[in-house]
C-alpha positions as a Python dict, from the first residue, in 0.01 Angstrom:
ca = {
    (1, 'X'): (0, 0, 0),
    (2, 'X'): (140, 322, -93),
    (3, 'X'): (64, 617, 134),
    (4, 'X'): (160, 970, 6),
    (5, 'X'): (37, 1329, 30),
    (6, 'X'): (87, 1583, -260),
    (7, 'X'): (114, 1898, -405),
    (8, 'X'): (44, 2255, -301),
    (9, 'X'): (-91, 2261, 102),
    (10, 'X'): (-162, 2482, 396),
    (11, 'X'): (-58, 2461, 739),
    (12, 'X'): (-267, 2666, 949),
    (13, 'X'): (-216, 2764, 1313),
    (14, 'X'): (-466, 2916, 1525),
    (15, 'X'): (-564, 2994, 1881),
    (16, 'X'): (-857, 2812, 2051),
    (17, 'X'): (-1006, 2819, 2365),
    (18, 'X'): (-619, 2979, 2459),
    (19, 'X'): (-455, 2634, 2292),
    (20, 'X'): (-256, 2681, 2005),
    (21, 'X'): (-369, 2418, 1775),
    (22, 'X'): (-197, 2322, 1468),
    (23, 'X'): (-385, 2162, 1164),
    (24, 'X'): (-302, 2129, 767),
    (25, 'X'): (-507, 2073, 495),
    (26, 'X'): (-410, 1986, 184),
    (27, 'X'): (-597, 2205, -107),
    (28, 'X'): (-413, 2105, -367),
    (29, 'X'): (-673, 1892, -687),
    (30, 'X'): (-664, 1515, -638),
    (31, 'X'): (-446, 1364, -918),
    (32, 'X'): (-632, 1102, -1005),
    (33, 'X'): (-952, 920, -961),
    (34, 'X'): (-1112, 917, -627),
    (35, 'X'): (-1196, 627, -492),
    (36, 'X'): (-1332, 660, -185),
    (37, 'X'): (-1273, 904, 93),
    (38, 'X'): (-1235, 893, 478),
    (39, 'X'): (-1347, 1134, 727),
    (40, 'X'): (-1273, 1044, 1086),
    (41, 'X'): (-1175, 1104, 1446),
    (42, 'X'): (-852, 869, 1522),
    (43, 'X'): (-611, 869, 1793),
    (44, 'X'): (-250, 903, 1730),
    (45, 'X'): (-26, 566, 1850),
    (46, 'X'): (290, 711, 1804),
    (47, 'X'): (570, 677, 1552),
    (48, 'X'): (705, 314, 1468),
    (49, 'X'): (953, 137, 1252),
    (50, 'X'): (784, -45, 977),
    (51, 'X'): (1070, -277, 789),
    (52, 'X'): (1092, -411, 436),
    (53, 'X'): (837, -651, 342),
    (54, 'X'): (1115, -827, 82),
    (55, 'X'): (824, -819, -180),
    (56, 'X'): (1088, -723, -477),
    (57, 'X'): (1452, -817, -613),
    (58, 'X'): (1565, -507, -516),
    (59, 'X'): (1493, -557, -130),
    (60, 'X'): (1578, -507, 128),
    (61, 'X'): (1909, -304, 52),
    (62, 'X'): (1802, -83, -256),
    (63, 'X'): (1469, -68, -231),
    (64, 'X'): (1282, 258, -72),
    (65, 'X'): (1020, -13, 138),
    (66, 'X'): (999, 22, 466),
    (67, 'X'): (1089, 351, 715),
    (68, 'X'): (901, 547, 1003),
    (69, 'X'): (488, 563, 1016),
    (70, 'X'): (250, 775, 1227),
    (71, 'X'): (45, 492, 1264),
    (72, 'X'): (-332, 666, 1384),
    (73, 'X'): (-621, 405, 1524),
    (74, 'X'): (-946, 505, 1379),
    (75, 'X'): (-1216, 615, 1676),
    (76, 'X'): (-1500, 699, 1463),
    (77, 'X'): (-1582, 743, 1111),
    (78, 'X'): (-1785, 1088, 1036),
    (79, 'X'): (-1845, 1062, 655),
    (80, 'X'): (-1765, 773, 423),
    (81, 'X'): (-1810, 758, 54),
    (82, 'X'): (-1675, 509, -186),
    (83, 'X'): (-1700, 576, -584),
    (84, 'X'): (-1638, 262, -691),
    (85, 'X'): (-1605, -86, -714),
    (86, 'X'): (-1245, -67, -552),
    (87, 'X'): (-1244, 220, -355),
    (88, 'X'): (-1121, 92, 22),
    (89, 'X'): (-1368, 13, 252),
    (90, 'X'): (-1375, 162, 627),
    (91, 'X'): (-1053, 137, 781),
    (92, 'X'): (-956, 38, 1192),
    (93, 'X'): (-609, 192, 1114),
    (94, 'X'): (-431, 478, 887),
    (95, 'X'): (-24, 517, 852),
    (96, 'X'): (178, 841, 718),
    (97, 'X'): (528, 780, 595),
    (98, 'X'): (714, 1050, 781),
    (99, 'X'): (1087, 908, 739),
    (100, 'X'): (1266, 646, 500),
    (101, 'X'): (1464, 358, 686),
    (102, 'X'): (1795, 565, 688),
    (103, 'X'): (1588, 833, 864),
    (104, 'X'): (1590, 1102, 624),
    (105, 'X'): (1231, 1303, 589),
    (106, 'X'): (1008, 1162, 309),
    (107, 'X'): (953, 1395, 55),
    (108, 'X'): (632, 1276, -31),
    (109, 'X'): (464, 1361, 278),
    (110, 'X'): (463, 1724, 300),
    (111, 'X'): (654, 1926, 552),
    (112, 'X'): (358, 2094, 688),
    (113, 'X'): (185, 1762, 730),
    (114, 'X'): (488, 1599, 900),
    (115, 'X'): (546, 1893, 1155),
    (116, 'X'): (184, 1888, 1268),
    (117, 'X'): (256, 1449, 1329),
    (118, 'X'): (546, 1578, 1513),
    (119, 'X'): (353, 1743, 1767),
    (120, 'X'): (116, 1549, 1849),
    (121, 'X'): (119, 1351, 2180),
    (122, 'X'): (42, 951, 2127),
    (123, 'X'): (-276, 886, 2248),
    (124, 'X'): (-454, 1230, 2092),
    (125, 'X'): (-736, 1258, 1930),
    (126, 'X'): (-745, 1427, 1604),
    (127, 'X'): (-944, 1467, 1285),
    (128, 'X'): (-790, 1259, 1011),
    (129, 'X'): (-947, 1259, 627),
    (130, 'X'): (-775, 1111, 327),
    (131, 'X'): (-904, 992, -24),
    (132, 'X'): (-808, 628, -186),
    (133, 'X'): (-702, 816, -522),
    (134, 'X'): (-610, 572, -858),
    (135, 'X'): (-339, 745, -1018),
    (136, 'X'): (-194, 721, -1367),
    (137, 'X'): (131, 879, -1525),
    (138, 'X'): (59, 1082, -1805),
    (139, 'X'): (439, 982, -1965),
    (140, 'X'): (424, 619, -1875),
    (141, 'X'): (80, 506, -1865),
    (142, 'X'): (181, 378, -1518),
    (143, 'X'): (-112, 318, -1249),
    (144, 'X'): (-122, 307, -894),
    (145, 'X'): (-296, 405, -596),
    (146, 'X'): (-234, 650, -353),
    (147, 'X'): (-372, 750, 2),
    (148, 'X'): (-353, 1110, 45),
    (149, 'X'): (-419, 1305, 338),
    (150, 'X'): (-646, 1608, 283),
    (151, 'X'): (-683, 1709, 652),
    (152, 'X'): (-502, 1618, 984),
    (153, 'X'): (-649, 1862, 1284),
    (154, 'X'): (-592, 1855, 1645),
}
């Protein structure tokens, strides 16, 4: 499962009830056909090591599997829709890539995104939405899906 967040985003801080609370959305236009998408309250577990699954010749030294994952268990769903036939159904867990396995920041999650995961405590509640997205390259023909995160809010 591939698990990435794209394009042009906002991170927005505000003040609440005197608590700063941090939150990004991502406003950027899907690039691809949705799915389904996911609205939900989930609690953040923490960061963990995921390793290589060994699913390819190239694993695990040059392949890009594995790394660190805000993994986030889903509390309650607040709006569900799937599109199709093979858009994912509900979900009891969502991971973000935040780090490859030597540790460097993944590009493909957004800074914004990953400095909001970075402060948050494990065990809080936030409000997590993504879209199942089918992607295709425009140069190769290429498909794939995607999971992107459209809003992560304390």
């Amino acid at each position: 499962m591939k698990t990435k967040t794209l394009l042009p985003l906002l991170a927005i801080a505000t003040l609440l009830s005197g608590c700063a609370a941090v939150s990004y959305r991502n406003l950027a236009e899907l690039p691809g056909e949705t799915l389904s998408t996911h609205c939900t309250l989930a609690r953040f577990e923490g960061i963990e090591d995921v390793p290589c699954r060994f699913r390819t010749t190239l694993c695990p030294n040059q392949c890009d599997h594995g790394g660190k994952y805000a993994r986030f268990a889903i509390v309650e769903y607040t709006a569900y829709e799937k599109q199709g036939r093979y858009g994912d159904p509900v979900q009891r867990d969502f991971m973000v890539r935040v780090a490859h396995k030597d540790g460097s920041p993944d590009a493909d999650t957004p800074v914004p995104l990953r400095e909001v995961i970075a402060a948050l405590k494990p065990g809080q509640v936030v409000g997590l939405d993504w879209a199942h997205v089918y992607v295709t390259d425009p140069k190769t023909g290429s498909k794939w899906p995607e999971r992107i995160v459209t809003r992560l809010a304390e």
